[in-house]
N, C-alpha and C positions, 0 to 999 in steps of 0.2 A: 576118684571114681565119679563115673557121671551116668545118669541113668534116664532113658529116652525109651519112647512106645510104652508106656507104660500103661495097661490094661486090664480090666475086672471085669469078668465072665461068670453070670450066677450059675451054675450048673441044677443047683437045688436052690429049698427056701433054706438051707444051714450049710450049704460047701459053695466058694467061689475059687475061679481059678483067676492069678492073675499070671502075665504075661509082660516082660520088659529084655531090657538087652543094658548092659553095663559095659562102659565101656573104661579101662585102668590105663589111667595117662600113666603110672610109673613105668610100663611096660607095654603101651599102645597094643593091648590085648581087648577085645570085644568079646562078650559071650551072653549067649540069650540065655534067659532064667524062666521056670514057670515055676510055682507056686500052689499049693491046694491047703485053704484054710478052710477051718470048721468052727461055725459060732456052737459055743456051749451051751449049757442049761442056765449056767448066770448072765448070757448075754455077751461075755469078750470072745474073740476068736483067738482059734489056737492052728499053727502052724502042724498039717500033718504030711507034708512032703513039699519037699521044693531038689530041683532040679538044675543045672547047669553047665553048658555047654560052649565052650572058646570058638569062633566062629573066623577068628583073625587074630592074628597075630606076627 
């Protein structure tokens, strides 16, 4: 797996989206991903939707 575009978008001051495309050499299949994390009240972030979609294959 190889991962290209890869991008963070603040949307707030505690949700970022990020943004990439993966691409899986065992089966030369591409798919763009997005992502919506949420920093917590301790300060790590936490994953609360991510997304993905095969674009090629």
């Amino acid at each position: 797996m190889e991962c290209f575009h890869f991008a963070i978008k603040e949307l707030s001051s505690n949700i970022v989206q990020t943004t990439f495309e993966i691409k899986d050499h065992t089966n030369s299949k591409v798919s763009l991903r997005s992502s919506l994390w949420k920093k917590q009240a301790d300060g790590n972030w936490q994953i609360i939707f991510h997304q993905g979609t095969i674009v090629q294959s």
